[in-house]
gemmi code that builds the backbone of each chain (N, CA, C; Angstrom):
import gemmi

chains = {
    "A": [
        ("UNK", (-201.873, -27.884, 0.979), (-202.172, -28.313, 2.340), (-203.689, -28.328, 2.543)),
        ("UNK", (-203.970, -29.474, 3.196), (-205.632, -29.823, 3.325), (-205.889, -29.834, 4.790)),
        ("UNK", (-206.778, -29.289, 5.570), (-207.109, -30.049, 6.955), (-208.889, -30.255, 7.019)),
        ("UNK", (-209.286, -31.022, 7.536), (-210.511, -31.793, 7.498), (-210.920, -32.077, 8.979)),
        ("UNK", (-211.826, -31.774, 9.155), (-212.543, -32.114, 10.377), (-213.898, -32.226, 10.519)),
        ("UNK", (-213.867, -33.204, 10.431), (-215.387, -33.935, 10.197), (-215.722, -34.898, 11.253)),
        ("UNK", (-217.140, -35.400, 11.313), (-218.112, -36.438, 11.790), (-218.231, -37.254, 11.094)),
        ("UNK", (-218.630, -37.190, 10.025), (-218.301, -38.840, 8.768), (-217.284, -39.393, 8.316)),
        ("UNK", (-217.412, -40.320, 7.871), (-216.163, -41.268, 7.860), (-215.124, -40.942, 6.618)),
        ("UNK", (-214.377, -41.188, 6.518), (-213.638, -40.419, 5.155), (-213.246, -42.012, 4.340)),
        ("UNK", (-213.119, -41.459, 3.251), (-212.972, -43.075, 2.134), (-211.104, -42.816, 1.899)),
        ("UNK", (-210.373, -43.310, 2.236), (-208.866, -43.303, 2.897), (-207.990, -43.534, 1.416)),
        ("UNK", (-208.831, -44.871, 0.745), (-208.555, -45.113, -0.602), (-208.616, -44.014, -1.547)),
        ("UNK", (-209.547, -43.290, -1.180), (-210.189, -41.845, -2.741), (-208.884, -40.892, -1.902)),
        ("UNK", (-209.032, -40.927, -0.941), (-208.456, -39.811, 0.142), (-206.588, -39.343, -0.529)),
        ("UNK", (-205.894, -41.108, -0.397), (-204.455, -41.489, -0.633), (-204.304, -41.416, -1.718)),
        ("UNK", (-205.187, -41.665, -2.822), (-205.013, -41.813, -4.225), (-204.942, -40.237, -5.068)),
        ("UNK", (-206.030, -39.610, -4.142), (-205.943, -37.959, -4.912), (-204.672, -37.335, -4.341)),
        ("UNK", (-204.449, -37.757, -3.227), (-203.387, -36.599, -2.250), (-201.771, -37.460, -3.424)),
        ("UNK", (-201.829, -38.604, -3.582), (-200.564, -38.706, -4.486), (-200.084, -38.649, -5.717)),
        ("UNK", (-201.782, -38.633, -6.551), (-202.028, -37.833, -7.809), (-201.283, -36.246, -7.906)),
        ("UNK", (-200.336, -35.999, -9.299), (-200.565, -35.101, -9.972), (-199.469, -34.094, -8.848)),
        ("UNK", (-198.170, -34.866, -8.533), (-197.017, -34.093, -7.887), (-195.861, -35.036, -8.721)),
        ("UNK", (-195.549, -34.241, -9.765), (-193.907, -34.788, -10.580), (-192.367, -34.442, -9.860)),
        ("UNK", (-192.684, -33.552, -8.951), (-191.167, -33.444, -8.366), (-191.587, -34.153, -7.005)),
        ("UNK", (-192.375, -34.650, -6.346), (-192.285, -35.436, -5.341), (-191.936, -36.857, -5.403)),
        ("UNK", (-190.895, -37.350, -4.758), (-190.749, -38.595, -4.802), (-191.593, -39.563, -4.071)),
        ("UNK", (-191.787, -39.114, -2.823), (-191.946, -39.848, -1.758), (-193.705, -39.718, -0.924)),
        ("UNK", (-194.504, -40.316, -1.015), (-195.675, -39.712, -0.162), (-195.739, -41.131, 0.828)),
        ("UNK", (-196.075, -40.502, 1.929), (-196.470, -41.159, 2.777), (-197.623, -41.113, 3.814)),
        ("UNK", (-198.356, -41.958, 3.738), (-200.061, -42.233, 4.575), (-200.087, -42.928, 6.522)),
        ("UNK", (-200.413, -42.227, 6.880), (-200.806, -42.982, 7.995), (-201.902, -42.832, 8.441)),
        ("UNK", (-202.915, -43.658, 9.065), (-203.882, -43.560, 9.420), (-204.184, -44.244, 10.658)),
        ("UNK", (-205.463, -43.740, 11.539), (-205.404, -44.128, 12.743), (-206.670, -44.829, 13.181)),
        ("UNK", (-206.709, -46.052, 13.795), (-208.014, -46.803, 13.627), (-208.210, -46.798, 15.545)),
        ("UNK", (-209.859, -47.002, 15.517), (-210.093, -47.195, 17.029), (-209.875, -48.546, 17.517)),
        ("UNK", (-209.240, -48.996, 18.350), (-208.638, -49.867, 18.350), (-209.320, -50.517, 19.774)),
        ("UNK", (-209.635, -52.061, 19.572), (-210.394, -52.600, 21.051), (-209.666, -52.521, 22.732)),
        ("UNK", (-210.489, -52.589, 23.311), (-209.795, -52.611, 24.518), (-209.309, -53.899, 24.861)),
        ("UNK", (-208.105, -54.068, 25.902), (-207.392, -55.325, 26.195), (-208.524, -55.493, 27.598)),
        ("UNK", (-209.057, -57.082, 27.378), (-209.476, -57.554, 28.845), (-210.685, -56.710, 28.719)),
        ("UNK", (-211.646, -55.779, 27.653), (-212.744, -55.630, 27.831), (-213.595, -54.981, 26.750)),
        ("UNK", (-214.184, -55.117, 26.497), (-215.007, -54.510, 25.088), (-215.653, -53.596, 25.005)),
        ("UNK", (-214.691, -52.493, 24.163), (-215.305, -51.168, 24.118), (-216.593, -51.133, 22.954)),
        ("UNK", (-217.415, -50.374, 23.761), (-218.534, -50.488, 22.768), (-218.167, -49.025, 21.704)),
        ("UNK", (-218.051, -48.004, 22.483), (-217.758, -47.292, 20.870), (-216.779, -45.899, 22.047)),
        ("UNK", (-216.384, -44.678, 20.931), (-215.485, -43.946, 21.678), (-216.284, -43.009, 20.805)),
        ("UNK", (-216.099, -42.215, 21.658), (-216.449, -40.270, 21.778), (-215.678, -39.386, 21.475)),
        ("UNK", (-215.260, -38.964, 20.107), (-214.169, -37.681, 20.045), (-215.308, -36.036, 20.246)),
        ("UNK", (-214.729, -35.283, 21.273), (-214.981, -34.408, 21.164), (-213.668, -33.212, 20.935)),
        ("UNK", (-214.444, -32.009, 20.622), (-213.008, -31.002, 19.651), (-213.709, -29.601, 20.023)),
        ("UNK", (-212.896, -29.183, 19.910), (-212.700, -27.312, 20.098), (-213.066, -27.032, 18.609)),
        ("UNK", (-214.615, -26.379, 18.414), (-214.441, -25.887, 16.785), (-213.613, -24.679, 17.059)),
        ("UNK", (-213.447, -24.432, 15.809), (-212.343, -23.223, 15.755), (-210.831, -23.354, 15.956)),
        ("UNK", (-210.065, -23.606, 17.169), (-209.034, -24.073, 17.429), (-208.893, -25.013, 17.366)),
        ("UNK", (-209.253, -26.978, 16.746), (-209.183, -27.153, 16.355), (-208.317, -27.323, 15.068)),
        ("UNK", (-209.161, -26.354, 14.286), (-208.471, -25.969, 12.528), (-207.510, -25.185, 13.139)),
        ("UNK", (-207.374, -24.541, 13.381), (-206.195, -23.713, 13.854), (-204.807, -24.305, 14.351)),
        ("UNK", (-205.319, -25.339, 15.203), (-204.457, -25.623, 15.839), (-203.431, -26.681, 14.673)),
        ("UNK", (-204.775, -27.583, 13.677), (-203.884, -28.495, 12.931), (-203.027, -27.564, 11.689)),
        ("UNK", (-203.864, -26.253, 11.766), (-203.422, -25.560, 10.750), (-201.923, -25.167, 10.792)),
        ("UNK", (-201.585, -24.774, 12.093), (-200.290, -24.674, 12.063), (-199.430, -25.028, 12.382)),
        ("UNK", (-199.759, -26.787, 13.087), (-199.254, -27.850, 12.927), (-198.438, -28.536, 11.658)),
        ("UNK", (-199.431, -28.681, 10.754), (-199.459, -28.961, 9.282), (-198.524, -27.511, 8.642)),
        ("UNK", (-198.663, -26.213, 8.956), (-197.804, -24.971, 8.306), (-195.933, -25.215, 8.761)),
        ("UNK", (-195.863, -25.572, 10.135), (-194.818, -25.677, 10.438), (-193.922, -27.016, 9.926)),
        ("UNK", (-194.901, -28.149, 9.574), (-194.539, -29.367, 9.001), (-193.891, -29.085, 7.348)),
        ("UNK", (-194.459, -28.376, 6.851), (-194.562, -28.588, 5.425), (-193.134, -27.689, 5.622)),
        ("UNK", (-193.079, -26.304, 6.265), (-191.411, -25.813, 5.841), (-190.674, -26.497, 6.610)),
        ("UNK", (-190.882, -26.976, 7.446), (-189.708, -27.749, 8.257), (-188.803, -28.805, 7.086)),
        ("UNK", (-189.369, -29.983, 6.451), (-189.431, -30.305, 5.711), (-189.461, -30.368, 4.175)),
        ("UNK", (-189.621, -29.347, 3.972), (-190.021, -29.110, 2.434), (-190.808, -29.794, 1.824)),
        ("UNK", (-191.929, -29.835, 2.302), (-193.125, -30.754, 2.109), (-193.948, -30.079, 0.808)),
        ("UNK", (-194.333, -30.445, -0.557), (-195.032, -30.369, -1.431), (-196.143, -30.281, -1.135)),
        ("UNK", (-197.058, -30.856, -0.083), (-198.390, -30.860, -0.003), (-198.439, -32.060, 1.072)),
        ("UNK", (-199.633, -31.429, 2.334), (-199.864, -32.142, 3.343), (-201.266, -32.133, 3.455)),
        ("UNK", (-201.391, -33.451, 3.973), (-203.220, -33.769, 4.439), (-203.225, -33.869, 6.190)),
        ("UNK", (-204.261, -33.690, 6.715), (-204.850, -34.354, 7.950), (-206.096, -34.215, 7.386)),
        ("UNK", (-206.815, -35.352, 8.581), (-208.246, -35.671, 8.309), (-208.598, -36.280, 9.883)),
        ("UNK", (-209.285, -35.633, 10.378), (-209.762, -35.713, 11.848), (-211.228, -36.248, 12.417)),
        ("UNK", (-211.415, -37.058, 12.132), (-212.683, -36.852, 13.273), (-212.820, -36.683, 14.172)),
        ("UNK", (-214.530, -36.894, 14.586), (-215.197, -36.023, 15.744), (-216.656, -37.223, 15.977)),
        ("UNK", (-216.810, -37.246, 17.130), (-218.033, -37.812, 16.975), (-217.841, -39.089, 17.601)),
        ("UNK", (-219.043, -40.014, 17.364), (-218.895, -41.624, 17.651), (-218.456, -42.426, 16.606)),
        ("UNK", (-217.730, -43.110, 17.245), (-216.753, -44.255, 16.340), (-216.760, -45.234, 17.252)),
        ("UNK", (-216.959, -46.479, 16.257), (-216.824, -48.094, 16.619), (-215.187, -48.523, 16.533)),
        ("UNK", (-214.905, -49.793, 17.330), (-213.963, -50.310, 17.100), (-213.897, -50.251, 15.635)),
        ("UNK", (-211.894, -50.549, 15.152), (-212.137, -50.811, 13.580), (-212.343, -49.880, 12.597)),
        ("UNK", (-212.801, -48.186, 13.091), (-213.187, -47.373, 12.421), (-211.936, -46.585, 12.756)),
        ("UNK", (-211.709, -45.893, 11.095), (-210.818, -44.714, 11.044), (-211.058, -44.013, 11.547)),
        ("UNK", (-210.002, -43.232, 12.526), (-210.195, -42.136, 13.276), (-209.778, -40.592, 12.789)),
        ("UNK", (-208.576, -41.328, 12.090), (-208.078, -39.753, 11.355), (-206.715, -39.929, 10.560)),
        ("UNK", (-206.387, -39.899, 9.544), (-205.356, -40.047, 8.162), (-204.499, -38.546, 8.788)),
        ("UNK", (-202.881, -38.486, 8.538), (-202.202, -37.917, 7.713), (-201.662, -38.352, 6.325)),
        ("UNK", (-201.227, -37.381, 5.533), (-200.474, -37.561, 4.654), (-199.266, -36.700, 4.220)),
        ("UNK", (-198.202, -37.127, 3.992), (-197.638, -35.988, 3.321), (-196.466, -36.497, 1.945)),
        ("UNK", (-196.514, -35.484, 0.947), (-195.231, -35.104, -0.081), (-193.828, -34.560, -0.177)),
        ("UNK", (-193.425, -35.283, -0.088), (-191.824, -34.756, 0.178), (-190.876, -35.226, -1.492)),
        ("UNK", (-189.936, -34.660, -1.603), (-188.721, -34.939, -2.766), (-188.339, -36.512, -2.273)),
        ("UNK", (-188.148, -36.899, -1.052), (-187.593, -38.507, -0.678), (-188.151, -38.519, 0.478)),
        ("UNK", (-188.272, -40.207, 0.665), (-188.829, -41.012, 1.848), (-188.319, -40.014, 3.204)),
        ("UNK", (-187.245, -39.718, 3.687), (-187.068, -39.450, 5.023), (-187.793, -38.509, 5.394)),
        ("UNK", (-187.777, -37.600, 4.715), (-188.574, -36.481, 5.216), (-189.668, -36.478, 5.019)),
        ("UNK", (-190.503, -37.712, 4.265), (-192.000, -37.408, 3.982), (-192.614, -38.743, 5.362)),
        ("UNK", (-191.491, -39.372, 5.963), (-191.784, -40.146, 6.956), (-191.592, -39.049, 8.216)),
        ("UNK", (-190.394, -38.219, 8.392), (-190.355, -37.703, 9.732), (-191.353, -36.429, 9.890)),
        ("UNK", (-192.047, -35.451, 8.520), (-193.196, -35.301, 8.850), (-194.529, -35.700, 9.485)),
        ("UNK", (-194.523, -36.775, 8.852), (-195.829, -37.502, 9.020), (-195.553, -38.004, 10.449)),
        ("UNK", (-194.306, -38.598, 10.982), (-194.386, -38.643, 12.450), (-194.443, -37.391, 13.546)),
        ("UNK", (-193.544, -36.041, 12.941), (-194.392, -34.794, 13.522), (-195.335, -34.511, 13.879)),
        ("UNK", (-196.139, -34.836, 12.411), (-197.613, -34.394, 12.429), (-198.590, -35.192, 13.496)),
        ("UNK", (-198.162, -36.322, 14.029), (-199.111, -37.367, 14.325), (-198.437, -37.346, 15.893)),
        ("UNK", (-197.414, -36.965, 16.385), (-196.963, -36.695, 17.934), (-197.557, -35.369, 18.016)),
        ("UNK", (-197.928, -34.297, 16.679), (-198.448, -32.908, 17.444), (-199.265, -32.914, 17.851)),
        ("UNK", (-200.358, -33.644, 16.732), (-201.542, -33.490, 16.558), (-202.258, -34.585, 17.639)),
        ("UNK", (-201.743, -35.626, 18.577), (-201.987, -36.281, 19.522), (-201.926, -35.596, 20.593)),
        ("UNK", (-201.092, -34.499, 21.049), (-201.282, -33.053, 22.096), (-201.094, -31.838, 22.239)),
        ("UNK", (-201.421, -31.880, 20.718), (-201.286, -29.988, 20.991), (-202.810, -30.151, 19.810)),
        ("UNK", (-203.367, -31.421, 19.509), (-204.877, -30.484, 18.924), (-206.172, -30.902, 19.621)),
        ("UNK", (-206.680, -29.828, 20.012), (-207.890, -30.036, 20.877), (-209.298, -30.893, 20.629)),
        ("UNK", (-208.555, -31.909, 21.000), (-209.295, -33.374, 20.700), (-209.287, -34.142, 22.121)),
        ("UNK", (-210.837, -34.747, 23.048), (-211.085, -35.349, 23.548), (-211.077, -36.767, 23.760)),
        ("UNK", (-211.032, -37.879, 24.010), (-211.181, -39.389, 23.492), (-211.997, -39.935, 24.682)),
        ("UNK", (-212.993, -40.076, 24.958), (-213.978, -40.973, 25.895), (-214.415, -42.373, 25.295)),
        ("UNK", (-214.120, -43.121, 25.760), (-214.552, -44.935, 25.748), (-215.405, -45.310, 26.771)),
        ("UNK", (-216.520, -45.804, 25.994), (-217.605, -46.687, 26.298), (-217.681, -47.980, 26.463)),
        ("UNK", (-217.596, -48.552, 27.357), (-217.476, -50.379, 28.121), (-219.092, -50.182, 28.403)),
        ("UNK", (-219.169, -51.476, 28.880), (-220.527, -52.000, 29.461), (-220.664, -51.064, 30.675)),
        ("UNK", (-219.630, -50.887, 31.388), (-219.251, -50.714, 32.946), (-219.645, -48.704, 32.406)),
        ("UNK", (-219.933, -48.123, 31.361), (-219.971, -46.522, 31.387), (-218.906, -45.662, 30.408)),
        ("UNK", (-219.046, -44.857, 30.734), (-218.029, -43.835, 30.014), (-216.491, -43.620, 30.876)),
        ("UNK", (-215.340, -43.303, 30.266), (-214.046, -42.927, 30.933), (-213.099, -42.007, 29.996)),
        ("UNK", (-213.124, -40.887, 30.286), (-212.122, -40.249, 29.389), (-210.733, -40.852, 29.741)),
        ("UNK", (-210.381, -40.872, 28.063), (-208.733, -41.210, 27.992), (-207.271, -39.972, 28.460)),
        ("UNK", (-206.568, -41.151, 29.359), (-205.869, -39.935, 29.999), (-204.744, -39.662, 29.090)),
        ("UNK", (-204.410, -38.704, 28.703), (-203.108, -38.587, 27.941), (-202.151, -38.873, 28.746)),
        ("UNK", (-200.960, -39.675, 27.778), (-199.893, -40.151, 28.317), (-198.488, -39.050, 28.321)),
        ("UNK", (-197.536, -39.415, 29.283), (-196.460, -38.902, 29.604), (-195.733, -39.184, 28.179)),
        ("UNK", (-195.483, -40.257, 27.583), (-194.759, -40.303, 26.651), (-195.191, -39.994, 25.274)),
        ("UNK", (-197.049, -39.546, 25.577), (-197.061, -38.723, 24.236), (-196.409, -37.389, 24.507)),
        ("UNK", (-196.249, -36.425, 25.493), (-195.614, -35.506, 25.266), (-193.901, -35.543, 25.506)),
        ("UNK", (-193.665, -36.536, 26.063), (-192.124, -36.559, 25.788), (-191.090, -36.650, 24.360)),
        ("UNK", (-192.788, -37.138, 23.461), (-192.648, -37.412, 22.257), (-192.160, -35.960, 21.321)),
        ("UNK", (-192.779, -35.235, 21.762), (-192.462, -33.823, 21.534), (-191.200, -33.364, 21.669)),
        ("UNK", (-190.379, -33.850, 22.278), (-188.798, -33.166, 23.048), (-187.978, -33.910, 21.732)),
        ("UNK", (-188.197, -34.562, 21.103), (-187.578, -35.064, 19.859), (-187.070, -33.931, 18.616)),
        ("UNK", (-188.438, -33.157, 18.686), (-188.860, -32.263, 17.582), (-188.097, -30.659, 17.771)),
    ],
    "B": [
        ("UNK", (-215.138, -6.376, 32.425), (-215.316, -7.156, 30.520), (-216.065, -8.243, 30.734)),
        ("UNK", (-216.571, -8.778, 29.192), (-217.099, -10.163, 29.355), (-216.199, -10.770, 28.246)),
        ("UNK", (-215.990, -11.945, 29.436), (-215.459, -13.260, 28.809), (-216.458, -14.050, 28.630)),
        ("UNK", (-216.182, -14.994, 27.144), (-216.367, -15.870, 26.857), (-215.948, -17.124, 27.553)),
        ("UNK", (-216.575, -18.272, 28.568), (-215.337, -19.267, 29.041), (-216.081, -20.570, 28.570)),
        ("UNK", (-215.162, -21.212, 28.104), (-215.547, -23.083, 27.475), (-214.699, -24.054, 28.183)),
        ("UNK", (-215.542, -24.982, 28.594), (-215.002, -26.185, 28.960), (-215.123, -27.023, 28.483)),
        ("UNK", (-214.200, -28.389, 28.531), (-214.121, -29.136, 27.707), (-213.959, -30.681, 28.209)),
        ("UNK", (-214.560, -31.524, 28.098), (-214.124, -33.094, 28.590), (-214.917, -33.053, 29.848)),
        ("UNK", (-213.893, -33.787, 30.774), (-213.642, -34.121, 32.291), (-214.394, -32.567, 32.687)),
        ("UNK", (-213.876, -31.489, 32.038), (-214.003, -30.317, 33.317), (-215.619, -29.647, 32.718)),
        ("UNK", (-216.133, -29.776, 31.125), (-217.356, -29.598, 31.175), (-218.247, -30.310, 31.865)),
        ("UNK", (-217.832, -31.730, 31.976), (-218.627, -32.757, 33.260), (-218.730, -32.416, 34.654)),
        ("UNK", (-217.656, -31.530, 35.240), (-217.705, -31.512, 36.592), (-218.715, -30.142, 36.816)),
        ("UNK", (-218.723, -29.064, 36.002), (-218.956, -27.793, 36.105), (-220.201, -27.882, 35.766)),
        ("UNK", (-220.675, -28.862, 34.783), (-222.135, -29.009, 34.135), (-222.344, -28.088, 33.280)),
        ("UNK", (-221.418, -27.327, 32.548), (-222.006, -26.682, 31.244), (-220.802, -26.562, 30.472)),
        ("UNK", (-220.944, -26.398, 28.956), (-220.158, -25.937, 27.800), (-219.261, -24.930, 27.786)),
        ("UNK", (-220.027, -23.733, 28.571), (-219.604, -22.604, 27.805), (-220.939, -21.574, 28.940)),
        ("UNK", (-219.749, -20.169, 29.286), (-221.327, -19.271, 29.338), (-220.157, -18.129, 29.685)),
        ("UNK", (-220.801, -17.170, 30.093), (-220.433, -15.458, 29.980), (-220.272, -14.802, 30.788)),
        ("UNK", (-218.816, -14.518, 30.898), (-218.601, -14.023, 32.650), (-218.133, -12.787, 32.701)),
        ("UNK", (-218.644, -12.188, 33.428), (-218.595, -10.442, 33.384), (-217.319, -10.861, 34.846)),
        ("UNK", (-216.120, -10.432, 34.073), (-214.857, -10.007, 35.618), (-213.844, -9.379, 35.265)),
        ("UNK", (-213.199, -8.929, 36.027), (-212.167, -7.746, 36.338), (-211.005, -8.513, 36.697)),
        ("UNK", (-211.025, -9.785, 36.388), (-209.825, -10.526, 36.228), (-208.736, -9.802, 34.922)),
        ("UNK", (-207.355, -10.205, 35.948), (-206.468, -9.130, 34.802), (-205.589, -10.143, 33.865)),
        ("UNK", (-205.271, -11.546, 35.133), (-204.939, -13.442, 34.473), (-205.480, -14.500, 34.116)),
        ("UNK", (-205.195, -15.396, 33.506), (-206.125, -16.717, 33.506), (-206.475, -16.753, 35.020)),
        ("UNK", (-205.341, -17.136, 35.807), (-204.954, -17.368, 36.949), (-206.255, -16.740, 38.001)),
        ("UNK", (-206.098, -15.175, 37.785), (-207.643, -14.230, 38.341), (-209.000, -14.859, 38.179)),
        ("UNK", (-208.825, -14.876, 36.856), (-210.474, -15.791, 36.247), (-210.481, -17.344, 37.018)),
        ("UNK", (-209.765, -18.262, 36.958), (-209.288, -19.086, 37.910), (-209.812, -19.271, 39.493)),
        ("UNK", (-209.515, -18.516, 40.266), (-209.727, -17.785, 41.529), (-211.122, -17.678, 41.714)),
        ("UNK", (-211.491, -16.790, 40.806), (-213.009, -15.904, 41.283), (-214.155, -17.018, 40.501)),
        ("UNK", (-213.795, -17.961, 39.882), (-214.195, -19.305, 39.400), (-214.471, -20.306, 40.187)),
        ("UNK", (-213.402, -20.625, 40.837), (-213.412, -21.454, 42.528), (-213.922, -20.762, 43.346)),
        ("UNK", (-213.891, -19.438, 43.529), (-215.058, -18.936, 44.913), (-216.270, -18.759, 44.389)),
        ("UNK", (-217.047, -19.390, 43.487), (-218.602, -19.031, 43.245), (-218.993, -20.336, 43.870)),
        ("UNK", (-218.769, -21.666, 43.323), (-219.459, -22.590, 43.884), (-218.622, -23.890, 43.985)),
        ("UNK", (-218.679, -25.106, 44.418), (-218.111, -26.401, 44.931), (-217.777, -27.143, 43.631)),
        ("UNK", (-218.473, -26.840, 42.642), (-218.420, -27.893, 41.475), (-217.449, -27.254, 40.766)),
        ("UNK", (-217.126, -25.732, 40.931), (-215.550, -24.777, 40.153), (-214.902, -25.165, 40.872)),
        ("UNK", (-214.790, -24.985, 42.191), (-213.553, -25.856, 43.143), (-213.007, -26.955, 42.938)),
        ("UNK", (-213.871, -27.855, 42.614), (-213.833, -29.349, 42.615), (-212.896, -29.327, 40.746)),
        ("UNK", (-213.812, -28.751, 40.191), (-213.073, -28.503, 38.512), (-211.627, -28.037, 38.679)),
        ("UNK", (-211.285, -27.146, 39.267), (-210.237, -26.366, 39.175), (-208.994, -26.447, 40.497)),
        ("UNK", (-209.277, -28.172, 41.138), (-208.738, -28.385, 42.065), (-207.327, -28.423, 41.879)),
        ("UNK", (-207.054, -28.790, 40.710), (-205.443, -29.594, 40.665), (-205.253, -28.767, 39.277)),
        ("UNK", (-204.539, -27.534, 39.027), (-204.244, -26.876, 37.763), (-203.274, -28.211, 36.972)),
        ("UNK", (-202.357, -29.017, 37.580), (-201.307, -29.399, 36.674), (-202.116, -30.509, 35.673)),
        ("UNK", (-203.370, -30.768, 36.178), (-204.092, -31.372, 35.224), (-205.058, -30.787, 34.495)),
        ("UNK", (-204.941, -29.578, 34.436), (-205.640, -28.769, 33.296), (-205.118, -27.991, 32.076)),
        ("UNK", (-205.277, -27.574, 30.877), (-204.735, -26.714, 30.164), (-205.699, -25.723, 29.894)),
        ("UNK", (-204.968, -24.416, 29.096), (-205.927, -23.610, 28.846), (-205.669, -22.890, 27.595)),
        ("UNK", (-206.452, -22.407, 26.880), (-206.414, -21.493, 25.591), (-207.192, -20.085, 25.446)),
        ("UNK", (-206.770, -19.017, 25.323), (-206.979, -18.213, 25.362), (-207.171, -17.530, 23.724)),
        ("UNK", (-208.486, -17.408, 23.517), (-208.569, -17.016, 22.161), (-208.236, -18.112, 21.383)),
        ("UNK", (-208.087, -19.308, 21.477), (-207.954, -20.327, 20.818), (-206.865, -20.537, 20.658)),
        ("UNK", (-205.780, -20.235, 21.604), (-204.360, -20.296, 21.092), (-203.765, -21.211, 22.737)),
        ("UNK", (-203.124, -21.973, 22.551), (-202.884, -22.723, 24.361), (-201.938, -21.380, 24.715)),
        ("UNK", (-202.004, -21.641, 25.787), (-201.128, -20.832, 27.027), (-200.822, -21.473, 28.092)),
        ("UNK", (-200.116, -20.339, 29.097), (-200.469, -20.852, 30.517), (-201.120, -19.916, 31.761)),
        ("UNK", (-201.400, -20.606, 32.599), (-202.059, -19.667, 33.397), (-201.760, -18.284, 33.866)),
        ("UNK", (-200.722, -17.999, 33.814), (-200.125, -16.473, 33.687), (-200.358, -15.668, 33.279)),
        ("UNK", (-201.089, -16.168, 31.762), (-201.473, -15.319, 30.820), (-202.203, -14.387, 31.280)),
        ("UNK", (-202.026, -12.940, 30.364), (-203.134, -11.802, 30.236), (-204.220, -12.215, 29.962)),
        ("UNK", (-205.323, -11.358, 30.399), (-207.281, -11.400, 29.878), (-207.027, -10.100, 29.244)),
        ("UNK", (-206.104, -9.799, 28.875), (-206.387, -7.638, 28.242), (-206.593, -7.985, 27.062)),
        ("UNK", (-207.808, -7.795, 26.495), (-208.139, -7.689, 24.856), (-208.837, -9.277, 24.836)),
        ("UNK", (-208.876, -10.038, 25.428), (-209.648, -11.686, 25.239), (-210.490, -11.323, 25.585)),
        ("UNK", (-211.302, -12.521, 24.305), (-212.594, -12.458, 24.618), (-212.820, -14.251, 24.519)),
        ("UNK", (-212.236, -14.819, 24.866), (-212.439, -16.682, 24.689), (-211.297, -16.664, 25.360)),
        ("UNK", (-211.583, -17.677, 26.536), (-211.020, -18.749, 27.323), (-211.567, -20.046, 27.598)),
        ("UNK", (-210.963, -20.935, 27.465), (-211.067, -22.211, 27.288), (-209.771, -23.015, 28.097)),
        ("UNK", (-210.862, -24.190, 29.269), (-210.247, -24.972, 29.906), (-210.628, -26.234, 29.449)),
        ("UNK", (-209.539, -27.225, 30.064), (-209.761, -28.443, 28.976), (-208.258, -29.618, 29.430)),
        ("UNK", (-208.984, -30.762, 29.884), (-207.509, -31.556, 29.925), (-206.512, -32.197, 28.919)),
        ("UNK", (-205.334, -32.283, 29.437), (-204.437, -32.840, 28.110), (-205.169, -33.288, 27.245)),
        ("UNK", (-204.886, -32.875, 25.783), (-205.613, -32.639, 24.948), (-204.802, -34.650, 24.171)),
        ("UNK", (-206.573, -35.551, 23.843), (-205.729, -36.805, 23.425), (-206.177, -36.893, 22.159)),
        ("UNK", (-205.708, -36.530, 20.994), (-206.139, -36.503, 19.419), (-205.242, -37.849, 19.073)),
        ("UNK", (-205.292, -37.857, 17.465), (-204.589, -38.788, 16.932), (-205.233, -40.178, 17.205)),
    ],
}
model = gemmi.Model(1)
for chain_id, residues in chains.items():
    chain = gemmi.Chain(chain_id)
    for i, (resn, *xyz) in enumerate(residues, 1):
        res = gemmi.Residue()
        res.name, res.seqid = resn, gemmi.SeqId(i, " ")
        for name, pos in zip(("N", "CA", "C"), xyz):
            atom = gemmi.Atom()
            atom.name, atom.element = name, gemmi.Element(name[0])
            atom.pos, atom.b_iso = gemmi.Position(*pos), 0.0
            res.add_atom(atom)
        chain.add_residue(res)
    model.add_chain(chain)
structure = gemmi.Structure()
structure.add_model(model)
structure.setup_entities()
């Protein structure tokens, strides 16, 4: 299990290729990754992640701890940023190893409904018009009642 | 005691700082809360509407109920939007 939280950009290719290297009883790995994505009807100039150091790692830490036994996960990634990001730019990769596809998919959707509100991560977008923090949505945490 | 208290987003914007060091005899979040809103207009204004705030205590979320016995970090902060 890996967690990463960084300001620079991560290379997704080196990232996917090592995390699926060098596991013989895993069948199944699966990648998702999350890009900043433009605004509808107006052009974001760039977005602002801010984060809780400390809790943070903590928080993905046992995000990612509860994923891997839930599952029987071989080995799990997150990769988080922080900082300014342009449209188009990676925001933050999971990954995970499982024996077969289902469970190395319904991790990775765990991981990515937790880690959208339960890890202490900010999102502010920049328009012409100023700054606006992003409001979290109702159905990201309804997303949770699944789990 | 002294607490550690951090804000975060929206509510470090309204309050105008990060983080600073509060000597109180608060025994809840809830206490710390309170005696937060009676210092000045810009904690009031921060701490107007709890159902839009969360909080972590020692780096762990909670809720406002929570104990201050043995904390030394509290941290307010709105729905948290990662991913």
């Amino acid at each position: 299990m890996r967690i990463v939280v960084q300001s620079a950009p991560f290379d997704f290719g080196a990232e996917a290729q090592g995390f699926a290297s060098g596991h013989k009883d895993m069948g199944a790995i699966v990648t998702f990754t999350g890009v900043v994505r433009d605004l509808e009807g107006d052009t974001l100039d760039r977005m602002v992640i801010e984060h809780y150091p400390g809790m943070t790692e903590k928080a993905l830490e046992k995000i990612a701890t509860e994923a891997m036994s839930r599952w029987g996960l071989g080995d799990a990634l997150v990769i988080h940023r922080f900082g300014e990001l342009r449209p188009g730019d990676m925001i933050m990769m999971v990954a995970t190893a499982a024996p077969h596809r289902v469970d190395a998919f319904d991790a990775a959707e765990y991981l990515m409904d937790y880690l959208k509100s339960r890890a202490p991560f900010w999102k502010q977008e920049f328009t012409s018009d100023g700054g606006a923090w992003v409001a979290a949505k109702d159905e990201d945490e309804d997303a949770l009642k699944r789990w | 005691m002294t607490i550690t208290v951090l804000y975060f987003a929206w509510v470090r914007e309204r309050i105008g700082l990060p983080k600073e060091t509060v000597e109180t005899t608060a025994a809840t979040v809830m206490d710390l809360v309170e005696e937060l809103r009676a210092r000045e207009e810009r904690y009031a204004m921060a701490f107007s509407d709890l159902s839009a705030l969360r909080v972590a205590v020692d780096q762990d979320l909670t809720e406002f109920d929570a104990t201050l016995d043995g904390v030394r970090e509290v941290a307010f902060f709105p729905p948290m939007t990662g991913g």
